[in-house]
C-alpha positions in Angstrom: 30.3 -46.5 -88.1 28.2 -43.7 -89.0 29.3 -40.8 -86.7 33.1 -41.5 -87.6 34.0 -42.7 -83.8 33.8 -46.2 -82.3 30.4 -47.3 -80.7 32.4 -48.4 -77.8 33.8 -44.9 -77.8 30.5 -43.0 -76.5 32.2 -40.6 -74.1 34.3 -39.2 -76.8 31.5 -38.8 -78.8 29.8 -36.9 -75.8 33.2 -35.0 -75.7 33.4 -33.6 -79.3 29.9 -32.8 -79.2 30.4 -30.7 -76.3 33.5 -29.0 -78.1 31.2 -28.2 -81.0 28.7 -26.6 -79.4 31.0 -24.9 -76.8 32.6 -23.1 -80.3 29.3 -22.5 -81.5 28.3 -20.9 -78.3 31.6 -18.5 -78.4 31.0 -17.4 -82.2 27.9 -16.0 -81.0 29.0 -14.6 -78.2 32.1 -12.9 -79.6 29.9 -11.5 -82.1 27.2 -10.1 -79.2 30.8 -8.6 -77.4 32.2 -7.7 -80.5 35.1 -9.5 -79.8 35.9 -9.5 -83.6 39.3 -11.6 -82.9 37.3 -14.3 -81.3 34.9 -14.5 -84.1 37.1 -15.3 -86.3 39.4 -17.7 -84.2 36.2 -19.6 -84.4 35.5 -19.8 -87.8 38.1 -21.6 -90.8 40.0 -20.2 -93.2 37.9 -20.6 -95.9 33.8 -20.9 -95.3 30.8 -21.7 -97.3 28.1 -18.4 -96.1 24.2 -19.0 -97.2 22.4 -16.0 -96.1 20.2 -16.1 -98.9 17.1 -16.1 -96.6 17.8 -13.0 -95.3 19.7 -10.9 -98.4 18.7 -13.4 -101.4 22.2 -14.2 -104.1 23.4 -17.0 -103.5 25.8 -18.8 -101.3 29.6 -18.2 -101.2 32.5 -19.3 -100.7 34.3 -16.7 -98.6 36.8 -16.4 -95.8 36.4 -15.8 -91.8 38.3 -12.7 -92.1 35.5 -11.1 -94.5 32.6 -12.4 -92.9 33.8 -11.0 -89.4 34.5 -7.9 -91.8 31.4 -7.7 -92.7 30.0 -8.6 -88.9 32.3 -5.5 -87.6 30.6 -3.1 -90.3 27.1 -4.4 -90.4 27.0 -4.7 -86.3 29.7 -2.6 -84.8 27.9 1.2 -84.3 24.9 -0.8 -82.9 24.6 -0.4 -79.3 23.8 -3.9 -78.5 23.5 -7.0 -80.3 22.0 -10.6 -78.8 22.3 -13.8 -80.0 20.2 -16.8 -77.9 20.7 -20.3 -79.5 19.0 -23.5 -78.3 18.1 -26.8 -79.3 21.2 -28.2 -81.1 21.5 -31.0 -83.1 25.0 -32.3 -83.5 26.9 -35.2 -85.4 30.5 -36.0 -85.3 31.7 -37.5 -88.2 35.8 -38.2 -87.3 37.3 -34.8 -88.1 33.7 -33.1 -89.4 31.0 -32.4 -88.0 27.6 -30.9 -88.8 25.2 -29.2 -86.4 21.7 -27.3 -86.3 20.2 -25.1 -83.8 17.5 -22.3 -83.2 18.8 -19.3 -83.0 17.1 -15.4 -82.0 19.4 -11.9 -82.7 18.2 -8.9 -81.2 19.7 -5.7 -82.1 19.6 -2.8 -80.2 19.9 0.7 -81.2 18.3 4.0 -79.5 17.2 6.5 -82.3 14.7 9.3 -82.9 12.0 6.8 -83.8 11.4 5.1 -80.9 11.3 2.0 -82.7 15.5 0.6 -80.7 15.0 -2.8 -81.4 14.8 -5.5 -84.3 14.8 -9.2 -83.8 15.4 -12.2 -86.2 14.4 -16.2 -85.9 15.7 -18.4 -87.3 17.6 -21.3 -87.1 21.0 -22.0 -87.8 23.0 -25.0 -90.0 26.7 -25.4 -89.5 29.6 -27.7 -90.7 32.6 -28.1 -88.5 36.3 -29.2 -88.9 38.4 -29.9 -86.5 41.6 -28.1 -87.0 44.4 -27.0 -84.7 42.7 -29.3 -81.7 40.1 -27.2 -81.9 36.5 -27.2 -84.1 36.0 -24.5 -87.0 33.0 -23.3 -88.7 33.5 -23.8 -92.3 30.1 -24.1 -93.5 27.4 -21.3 -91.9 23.7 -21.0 -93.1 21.0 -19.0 -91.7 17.6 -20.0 -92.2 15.0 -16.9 -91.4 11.6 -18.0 -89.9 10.8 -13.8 -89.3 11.9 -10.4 -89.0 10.1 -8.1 -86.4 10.9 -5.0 -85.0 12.6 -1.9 -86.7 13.6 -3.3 -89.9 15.3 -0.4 -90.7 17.6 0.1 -88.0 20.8 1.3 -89.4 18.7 4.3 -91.5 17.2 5.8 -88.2 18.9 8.9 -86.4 20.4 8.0 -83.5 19.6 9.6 -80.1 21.4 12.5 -79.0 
């Protein structure tokens, strides 16, 4: 079979799909509550990052722990950050998975310009494995449509 599962097996399918996406959902939502444990606890040991849409290089092979490093330092002093992520795609392939989905980040931060907010679209291509019961993102690339908004964010005074 293609999807890794029995044909006759379609609620298990619907199952892991759910699982996926349900870990998916709590990365960004960890990241929006800076819950920088949860982060990682949803992404592997070892991950393959492409954010060469947004910074250019080239992709990497990292580690969770440095990308939610990296999350924490690039994210942590704003005052708010939103993640709203919608039209998934998933495919279970036995203990893999793959999945695609739109995906909007606000970020909010008050500052002597006037100009709090900055928002990126884009969407979003992940590879899963299922580890400890659970699904991990091992593979994590972000596809920019647009930046708009402050694009300067972090170099702005802040209020007060």
């Amino acid at each position: 079979m293609s999807n890794g599962l029995r044909q006759e097996d379609p609620l298990r399918r619907l199952l892991e799909k759910d699982a996926v996406i349900t870990t998916l959902n709590r990365l960004f939502r960890s990241v929006d509550e800076k819950d920088w444990k949860q982060a990682e606890d949803c992404l592997a040991p070892h991950v393959l990052l492409d954010v060469t849409s947004l910074a250019g290089g080239e992709p990497e092979n990292t580690t969770g722990s440095a990308i939610v490093d990296g999350w924490r330092d690039g994210l942590g002093h704003l005052e708010a950050v939103h993640h709203q992520a919608g039209n998934y795609e998933v495919d279970i392939h036995g203990e893999a998975a793959t999945a695609t989905c739109y995906g909007i980040a606000y970020h909010y931060l008050p500052n002597d310009s006037g100009r709090h907010t900055r928002t990126f679209v884009g969407t979003y291509d992940f590879g899963l494995r299922k580890r400890r019961g659970g699904w991990e993102v091992d593979m994590l690339r972000y596809n920019l449509k647009f930046l708009d908004g402050n694009t300067d964010l972090e170099g702005q005074e802040g209020d007060g």
